[in-house]
MARLOKOL-687495 format. One record per residue: x, y, z of N, C-alpha, C, CB in turn. Coordinates in steps of 0.2 Angstrom, whole numbers. Glycine has a CB too. Example, Ala and Ser with C-alpha at 12.3 -4.5 7.8 and 13.67 -1.06 7.14 Angstrom:
# residues 2
<<66, -28, 39>, <62, -22, 39>, <66, -16, 39>, <57, -22, 45>> <<64, -11, 35>, <68, -5, 36>, <64, 0, 39>, <70, -3, 29>> 
# end
This chain:
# residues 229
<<-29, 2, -93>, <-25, 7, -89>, <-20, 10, -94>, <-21, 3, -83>> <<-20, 16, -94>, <-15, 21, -98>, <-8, 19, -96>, <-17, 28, -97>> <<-3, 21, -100>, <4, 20, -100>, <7, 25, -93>, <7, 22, -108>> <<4, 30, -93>, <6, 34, -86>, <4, 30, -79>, <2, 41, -86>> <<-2, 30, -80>, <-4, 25, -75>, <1, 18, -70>, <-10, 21, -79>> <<4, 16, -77>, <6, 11, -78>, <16, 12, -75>, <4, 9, -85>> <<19, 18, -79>, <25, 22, -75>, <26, 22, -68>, <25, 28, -76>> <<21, 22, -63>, <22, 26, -55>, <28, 21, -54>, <16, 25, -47>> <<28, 16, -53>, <32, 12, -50>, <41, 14, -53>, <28, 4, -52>> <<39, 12, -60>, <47, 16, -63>, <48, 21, -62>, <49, 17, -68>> <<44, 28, -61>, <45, 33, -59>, <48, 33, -53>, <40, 36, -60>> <<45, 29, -49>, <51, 29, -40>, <56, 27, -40>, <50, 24, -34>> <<56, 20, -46>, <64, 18, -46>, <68, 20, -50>, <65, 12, -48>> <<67, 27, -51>, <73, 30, -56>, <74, 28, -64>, <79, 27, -54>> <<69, 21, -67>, <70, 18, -69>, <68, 23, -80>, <67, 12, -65>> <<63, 25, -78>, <62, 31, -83>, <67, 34, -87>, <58, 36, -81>> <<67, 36, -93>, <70, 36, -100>, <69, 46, -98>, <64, 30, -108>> <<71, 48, -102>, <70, 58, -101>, <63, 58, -104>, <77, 66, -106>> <<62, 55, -109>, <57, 57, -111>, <47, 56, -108>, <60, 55, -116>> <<50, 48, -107>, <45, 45, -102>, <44, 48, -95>, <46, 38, -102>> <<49, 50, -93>, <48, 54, -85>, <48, 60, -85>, <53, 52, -79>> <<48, 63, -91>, <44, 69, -91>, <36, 68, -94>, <49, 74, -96>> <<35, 65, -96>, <27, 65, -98>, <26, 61, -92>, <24, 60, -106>> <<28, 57, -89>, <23, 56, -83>, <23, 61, -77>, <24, 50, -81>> <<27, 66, -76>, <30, 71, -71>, <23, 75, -72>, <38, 75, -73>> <<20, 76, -80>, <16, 81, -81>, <10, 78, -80>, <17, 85, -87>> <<10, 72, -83>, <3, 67, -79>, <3, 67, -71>, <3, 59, -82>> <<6, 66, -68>, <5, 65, -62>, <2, 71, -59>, <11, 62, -58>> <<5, 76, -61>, <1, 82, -57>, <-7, 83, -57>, <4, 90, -60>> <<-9, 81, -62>, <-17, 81, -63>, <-20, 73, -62>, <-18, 83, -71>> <<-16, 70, -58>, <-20, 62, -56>, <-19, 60, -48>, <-16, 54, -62>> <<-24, 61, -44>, <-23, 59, -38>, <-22, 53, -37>, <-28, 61, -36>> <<-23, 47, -38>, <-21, 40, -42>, <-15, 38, -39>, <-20, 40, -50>> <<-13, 41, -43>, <-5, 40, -45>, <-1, 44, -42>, <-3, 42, -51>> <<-2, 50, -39>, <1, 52, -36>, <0, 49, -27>, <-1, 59, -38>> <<-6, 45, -25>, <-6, 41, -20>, <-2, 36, -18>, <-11, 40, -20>> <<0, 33, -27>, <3, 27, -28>, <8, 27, -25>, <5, 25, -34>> <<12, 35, -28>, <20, 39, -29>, <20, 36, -23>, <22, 48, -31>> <<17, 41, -19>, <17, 42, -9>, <18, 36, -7>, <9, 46, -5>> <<16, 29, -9>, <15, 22, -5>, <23, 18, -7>, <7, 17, -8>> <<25, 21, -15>, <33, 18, -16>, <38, 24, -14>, <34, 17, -24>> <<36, 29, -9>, <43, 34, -10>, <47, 29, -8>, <43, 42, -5>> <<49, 23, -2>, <55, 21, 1>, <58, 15, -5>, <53, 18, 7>> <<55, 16, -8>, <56, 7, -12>, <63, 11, -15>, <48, 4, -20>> <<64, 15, -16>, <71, 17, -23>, <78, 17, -16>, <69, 29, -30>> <<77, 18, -12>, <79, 17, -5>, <82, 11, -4>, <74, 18, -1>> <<78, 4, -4>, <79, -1, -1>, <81, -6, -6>, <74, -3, 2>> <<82, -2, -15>, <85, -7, -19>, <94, -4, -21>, <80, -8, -27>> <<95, 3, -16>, <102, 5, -17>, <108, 1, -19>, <105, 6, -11>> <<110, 0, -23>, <117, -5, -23>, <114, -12, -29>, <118, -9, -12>> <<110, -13, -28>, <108, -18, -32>, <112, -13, -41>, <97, -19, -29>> <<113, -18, -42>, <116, -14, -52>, <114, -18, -55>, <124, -14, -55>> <<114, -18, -62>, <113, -20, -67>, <116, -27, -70>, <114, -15, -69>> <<115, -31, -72>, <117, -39, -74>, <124, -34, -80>, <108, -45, -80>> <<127, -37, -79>, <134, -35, -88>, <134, -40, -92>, <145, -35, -86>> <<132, -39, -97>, <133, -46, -104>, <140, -48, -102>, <134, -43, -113>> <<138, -53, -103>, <143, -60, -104>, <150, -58, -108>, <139, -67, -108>> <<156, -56, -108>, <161, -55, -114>, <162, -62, -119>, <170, -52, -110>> <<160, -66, -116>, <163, -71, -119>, <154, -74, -125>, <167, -78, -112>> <<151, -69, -125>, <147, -70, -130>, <147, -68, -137>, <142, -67, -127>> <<146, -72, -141>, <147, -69, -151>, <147, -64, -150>, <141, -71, -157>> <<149, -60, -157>, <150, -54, -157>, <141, -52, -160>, <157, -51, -163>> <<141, -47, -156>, <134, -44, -159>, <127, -45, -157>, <133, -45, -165>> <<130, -51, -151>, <122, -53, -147>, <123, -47, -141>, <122, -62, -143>> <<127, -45, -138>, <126, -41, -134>, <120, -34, -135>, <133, -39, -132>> <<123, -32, -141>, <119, -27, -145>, <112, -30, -149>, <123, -24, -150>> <<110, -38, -148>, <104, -41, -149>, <101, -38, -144>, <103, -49, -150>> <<103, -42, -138>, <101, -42, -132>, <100, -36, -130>, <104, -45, -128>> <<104, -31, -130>, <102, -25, -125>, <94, -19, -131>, <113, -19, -121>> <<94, -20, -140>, <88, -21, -142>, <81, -22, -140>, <90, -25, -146>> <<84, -27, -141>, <75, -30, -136>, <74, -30, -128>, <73, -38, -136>> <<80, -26, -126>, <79, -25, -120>, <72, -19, -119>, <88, -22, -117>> <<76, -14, -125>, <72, -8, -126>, <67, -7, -128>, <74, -5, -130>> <<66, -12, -132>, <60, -16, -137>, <54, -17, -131>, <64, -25, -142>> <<56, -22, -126>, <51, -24, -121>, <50, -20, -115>, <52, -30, -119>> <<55, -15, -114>, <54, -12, -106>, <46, -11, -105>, <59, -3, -105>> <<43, -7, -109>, <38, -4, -107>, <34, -9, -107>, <36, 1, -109>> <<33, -15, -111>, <28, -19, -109>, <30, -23, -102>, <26, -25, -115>> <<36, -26, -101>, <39, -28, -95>, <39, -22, -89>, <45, -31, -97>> <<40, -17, -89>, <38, -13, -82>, <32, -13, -78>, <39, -7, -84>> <<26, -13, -79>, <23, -15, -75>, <25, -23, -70>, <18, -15, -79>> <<27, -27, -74>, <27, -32, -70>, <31, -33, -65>, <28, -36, -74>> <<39, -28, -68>, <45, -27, -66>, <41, -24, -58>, <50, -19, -73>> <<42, -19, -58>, <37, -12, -51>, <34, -17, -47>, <28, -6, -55>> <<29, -22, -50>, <24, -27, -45>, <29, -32, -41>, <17, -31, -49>> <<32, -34, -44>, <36, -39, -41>, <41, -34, -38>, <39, -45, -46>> <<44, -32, -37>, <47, -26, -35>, <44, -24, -26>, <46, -20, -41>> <<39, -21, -29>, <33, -19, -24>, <32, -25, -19>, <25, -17, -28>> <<30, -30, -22>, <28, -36, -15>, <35, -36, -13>, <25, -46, -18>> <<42, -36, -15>, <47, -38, -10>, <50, -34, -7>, <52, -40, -11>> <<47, -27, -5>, <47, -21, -3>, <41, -21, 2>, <47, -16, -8>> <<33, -24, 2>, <29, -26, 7>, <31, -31, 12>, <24, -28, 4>> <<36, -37, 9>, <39, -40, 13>, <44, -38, 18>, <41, -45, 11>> <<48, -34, 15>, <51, -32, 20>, <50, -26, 25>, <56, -31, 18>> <<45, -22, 21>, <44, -14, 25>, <36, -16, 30>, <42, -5, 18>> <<32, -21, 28>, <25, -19, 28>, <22, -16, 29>, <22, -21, 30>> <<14, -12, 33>, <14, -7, 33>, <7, -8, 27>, <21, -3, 32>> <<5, -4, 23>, <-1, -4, 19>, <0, -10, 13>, <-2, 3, 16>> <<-6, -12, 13>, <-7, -19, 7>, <-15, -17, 4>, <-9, -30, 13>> <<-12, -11, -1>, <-18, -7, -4>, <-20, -10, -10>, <-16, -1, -6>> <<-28, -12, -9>, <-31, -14, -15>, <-30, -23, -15>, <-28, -11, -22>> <<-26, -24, -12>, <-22, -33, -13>, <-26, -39, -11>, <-14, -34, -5>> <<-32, -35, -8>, <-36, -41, -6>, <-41, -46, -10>, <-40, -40, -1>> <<-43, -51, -12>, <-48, -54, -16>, <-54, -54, -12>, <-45, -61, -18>> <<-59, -50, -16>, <-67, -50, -16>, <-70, -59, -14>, <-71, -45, -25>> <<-74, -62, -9>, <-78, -70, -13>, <-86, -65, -13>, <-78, -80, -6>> <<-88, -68, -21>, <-96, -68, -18>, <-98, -65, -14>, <-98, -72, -17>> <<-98, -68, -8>, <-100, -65, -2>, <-100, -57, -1>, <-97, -68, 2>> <<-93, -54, -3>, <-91, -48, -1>, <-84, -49, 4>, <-98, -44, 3>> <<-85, -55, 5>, <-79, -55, 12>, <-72, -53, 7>, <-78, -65, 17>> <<-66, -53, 11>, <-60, -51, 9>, <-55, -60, 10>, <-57, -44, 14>> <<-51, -61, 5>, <-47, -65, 7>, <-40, -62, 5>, <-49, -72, 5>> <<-35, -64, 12>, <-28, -61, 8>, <-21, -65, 13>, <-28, -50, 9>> <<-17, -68, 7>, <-11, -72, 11>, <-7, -68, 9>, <-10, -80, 11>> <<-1, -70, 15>, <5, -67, 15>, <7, -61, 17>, <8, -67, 10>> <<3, -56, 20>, <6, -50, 22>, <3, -51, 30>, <4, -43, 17>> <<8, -47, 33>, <6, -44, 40>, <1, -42, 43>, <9, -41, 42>> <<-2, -39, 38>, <-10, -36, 39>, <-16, -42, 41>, <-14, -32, 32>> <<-14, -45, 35>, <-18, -53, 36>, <-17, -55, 40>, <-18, -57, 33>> <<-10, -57, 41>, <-9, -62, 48>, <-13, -60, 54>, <-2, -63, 52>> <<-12, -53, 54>, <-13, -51, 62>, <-23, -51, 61>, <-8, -41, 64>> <<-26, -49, 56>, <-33, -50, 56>, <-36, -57, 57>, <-34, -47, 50>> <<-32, -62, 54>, <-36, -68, 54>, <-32, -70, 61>, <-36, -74, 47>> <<-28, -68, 64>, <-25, -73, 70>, <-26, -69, 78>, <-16, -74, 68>> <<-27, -61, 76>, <-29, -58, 82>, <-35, -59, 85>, <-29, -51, 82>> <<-34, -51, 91>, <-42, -54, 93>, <-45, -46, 91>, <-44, -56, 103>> <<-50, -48, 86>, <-56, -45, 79>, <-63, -40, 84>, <-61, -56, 73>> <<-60, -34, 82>, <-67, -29, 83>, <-69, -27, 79>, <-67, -23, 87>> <<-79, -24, 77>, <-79, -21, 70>, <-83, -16, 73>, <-83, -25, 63>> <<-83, -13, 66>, <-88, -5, 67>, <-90, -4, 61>, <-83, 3, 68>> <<-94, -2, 61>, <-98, 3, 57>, <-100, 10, 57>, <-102, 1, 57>> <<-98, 15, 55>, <-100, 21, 56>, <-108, 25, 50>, <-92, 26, 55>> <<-110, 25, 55>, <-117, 27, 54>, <-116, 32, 47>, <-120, 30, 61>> <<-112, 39, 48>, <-112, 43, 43>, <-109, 42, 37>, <-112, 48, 45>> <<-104, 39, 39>, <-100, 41, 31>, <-98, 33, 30>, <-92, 46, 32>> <<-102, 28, 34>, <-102, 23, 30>, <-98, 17, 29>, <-103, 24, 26>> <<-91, 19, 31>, <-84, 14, 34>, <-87, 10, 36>, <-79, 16, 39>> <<-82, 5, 36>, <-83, -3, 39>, <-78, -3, 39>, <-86, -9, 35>> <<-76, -5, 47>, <-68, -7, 49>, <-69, -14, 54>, <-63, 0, 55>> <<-62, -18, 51>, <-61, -23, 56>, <-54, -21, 59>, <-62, -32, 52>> <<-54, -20, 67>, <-46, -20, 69>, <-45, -27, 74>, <-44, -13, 73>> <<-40, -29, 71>, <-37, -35, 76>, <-30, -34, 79>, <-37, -41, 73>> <<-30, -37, 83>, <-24, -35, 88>, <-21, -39, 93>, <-25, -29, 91>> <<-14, -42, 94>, <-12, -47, 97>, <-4, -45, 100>, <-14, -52, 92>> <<-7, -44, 106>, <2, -44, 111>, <9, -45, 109>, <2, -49, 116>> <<13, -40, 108>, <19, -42, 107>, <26, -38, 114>, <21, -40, 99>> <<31, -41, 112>, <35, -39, 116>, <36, -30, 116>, <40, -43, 115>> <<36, -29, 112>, <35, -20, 110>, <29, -18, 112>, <34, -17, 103>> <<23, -20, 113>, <17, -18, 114>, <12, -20, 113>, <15, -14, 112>> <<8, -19, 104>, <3, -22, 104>, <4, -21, 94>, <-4, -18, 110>> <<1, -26, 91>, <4, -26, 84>, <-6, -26, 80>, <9, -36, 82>> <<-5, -23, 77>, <-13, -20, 73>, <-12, -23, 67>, <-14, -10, 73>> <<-19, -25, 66>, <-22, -24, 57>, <-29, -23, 58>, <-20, -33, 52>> <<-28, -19, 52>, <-34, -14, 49>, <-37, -16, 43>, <-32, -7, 49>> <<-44, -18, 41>, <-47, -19, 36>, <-52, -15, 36>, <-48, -25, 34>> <<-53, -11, 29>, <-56, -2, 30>, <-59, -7, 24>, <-50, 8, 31>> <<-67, -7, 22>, <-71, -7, 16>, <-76, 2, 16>, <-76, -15, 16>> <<-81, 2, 13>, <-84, 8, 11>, <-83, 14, 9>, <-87, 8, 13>> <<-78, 17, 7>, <-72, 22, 6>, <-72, 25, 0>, <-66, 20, 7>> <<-72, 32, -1>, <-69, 35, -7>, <-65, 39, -5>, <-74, 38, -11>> <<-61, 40, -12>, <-57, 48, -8>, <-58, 53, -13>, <-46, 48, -7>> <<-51, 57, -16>, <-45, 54, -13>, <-45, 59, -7>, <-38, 53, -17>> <<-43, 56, -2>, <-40, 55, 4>, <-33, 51, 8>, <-45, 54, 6>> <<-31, 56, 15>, <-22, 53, 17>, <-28, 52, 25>, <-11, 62, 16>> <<-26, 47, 25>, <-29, 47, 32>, <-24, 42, 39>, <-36, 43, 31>> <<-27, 42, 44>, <-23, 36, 51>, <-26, 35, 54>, <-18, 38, 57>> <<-23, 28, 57>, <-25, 27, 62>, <-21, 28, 67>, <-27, 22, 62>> <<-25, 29, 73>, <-23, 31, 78>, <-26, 25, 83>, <-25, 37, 77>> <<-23, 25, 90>, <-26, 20, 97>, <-26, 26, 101>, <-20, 12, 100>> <<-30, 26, 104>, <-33, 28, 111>, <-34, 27, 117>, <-36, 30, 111>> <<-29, 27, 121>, <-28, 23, 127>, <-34, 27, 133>, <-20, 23, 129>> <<-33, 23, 138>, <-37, 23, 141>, <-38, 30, 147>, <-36, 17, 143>> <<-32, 31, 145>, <-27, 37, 147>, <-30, 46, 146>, <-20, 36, 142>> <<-32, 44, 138>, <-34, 48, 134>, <-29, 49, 128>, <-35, 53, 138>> <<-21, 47, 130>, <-16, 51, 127>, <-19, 46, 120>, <-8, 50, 131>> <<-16, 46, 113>, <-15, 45, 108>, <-8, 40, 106>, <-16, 51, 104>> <<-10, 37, 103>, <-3, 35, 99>, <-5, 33, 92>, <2, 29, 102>> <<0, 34, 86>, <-1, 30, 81>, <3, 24, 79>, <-2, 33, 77>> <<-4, 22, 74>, <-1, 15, 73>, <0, 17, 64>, <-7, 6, 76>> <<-4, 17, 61>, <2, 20, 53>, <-3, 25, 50>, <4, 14, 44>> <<0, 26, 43>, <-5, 30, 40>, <-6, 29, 33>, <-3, 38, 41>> <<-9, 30, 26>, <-12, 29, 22>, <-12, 33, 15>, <-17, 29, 24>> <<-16, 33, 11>, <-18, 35, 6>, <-26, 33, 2>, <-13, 34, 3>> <<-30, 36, 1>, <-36, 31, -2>, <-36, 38, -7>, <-45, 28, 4>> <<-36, 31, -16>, <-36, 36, -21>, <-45, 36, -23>, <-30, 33, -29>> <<-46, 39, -30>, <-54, 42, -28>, <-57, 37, -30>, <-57, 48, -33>> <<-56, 30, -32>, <-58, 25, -33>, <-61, 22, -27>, <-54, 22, -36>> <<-57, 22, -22>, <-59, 21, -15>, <-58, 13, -14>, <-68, 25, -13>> <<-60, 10, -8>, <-60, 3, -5>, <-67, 0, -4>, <-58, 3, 2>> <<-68, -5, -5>, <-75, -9, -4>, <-81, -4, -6>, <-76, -12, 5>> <<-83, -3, -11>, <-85, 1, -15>, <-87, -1, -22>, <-81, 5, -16>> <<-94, -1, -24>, <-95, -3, -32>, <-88, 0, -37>, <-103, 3, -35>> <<-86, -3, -40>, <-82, -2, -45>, <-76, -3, -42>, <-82, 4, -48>> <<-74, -6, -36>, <-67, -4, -31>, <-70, -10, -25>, <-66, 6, -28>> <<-70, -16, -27>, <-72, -20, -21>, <-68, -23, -15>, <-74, -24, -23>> <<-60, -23, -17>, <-53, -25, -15>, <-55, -20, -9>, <-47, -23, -20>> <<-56, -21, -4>, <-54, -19, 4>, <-46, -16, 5>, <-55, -27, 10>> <<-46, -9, 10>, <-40, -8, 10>, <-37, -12, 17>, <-40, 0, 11>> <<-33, -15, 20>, <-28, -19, 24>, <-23, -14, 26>, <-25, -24, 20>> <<-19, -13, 30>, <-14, -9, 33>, <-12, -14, 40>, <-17, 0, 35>> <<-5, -10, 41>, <-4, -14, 48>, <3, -11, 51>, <-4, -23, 46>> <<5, -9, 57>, <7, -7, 63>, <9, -8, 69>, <6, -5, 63>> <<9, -5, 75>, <12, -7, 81>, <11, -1, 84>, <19, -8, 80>> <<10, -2, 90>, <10, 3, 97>, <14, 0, 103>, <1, 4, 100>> <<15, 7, 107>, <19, 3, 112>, <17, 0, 117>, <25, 6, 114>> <<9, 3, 117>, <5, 1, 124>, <0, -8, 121>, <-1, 9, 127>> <<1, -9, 127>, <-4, -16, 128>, <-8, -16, 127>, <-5, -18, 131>> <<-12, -21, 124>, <-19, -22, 122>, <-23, -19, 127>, <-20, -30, 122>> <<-23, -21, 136>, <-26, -20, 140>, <-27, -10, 143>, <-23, -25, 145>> <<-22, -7, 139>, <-23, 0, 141>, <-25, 6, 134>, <-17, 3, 144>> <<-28, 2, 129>, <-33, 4, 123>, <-39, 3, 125>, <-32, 0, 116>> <<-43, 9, 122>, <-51, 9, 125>, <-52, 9, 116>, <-56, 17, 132>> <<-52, 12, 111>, <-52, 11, 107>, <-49, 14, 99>, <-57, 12, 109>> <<-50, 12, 93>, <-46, 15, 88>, <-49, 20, 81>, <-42, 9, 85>> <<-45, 25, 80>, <-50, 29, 76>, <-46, 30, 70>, <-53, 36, 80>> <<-49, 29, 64>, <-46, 32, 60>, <-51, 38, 57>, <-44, 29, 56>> <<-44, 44, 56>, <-45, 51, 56>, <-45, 51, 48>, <-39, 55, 59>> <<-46, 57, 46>, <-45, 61, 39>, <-41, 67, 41>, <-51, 64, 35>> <<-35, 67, 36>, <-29, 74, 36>, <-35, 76, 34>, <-19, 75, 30>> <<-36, 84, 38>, <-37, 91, 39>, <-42, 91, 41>, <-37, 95, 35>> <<-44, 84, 45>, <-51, 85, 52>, <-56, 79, 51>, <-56, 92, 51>> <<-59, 78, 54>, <-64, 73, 53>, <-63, 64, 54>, <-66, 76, 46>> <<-67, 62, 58>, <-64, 53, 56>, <-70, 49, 52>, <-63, 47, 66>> <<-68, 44, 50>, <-71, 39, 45>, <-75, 35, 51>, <-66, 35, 41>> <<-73, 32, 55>, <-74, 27, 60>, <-69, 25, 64>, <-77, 22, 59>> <<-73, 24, 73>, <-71, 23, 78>, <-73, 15, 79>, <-73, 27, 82>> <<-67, 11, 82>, <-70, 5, 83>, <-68, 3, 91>, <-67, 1, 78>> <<-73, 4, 95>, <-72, 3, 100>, <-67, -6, 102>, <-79, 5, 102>> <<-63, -6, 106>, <-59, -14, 107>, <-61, -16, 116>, <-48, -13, 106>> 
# end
């Protein structure tokens, strides 16, 4: 993975140097990737407001302070990725919503994935699948009653993009509601080269019993698959 590649995360958090966030400013414009990444952290720089910076200790020797904040400099960039990922999962805990790429492939093909809301609601709901004949999607939605409505998780495999897409529920009514929306970079989901299944997960305010079924769309027309419930 290239060093730009590797920036999105700091780039949301402000955390980039002038020089490093301008070379990646000018890389992002030509990488869909990354720029899908950008779109999945815009809230994160938001939800670490207030949080500041550790202050050296005054009562430390003279001249460790200027050790320390050296190899501060020295390691950022190998420690920023790490910095961003851990970052990122305590921002999935609190916001949930998409768990992109997060899942582990077995052998089989199946997906395994703990600790996020997508999962819970997939292995613990009650589980419809689809297949769409043309474009080849594979969705599992599950979905399990809450005092708001009805609480969704979506596991979307065969997929390329890039593409910004939703899901959406469709009541019985006809009307629509949605439940979230996405990003799929060109690498795509459950795919040769890209086997990690995409996971998302949401909320409607209608009940299990007045959904006839759930569709996810493509921004500027077209759906992937419908999964009847």
């Amino acid at each position: 993975m290239s060093v730009e590649h590797t920036d999105v995360g700091a780039y949301a958090l402000g955390l980039l140097e002038d020089d490093d966030r301008r070379a990646f400013e000018q890389h992002v414009t030509g990488c869909a990737e990354c720029t899908a990444e950008l779109h999945g952290l815009a809230g994160m720089r938001a939800l670490l407001v207030g949080v500041g910076p550790v202050e050296a200790d005054e009562d430390l020797p003279d001249g460790v302070p200027d050790l320390l904040s050296r190899r501060r400099r020295e390691d950022r960039r190998r420690r920023r990725g790490t910095l961003v990922i851990g970052l990122a999962a305590g921002v999935a805990l609190v916001a949930g919503g998409v768990t992109a790429g997060a899942a582990l492939v077995s052998p089989g093909g199946g997906t395994h994935q703990h600790g996020s809301p997508a999962a819970d609601v997939l292995a613990k709901g009650t589980r419809h699948t689809a297949t769409d004949p043309t474009t080849h999607a594979v969705a599992v939605v599950a979905t399990r009653p809450e005092t708001f409505g009805t609480e969704v998780g979506l596991d979307l495999a065969g997929i390329r993009g890039p593409l910004t897409c939703r899901l959406v529920a469709v009541l019985r009514s006809g009307r629509q509601q949605a439940v979230t929306e996405w990003a799929v970079p060109p690498k795509g989901y459950g795919v040769p080269g890209s086997r990690a299944h995409l996971q998302v997960h949401g909320g409607i305010a209608a009940p299990p019993s007045e959904v006839s079924r759930y569709d996810v769309l493509i921004e500027g027309g077209g759906r992937l698959v419908s999964i009847p419930v």
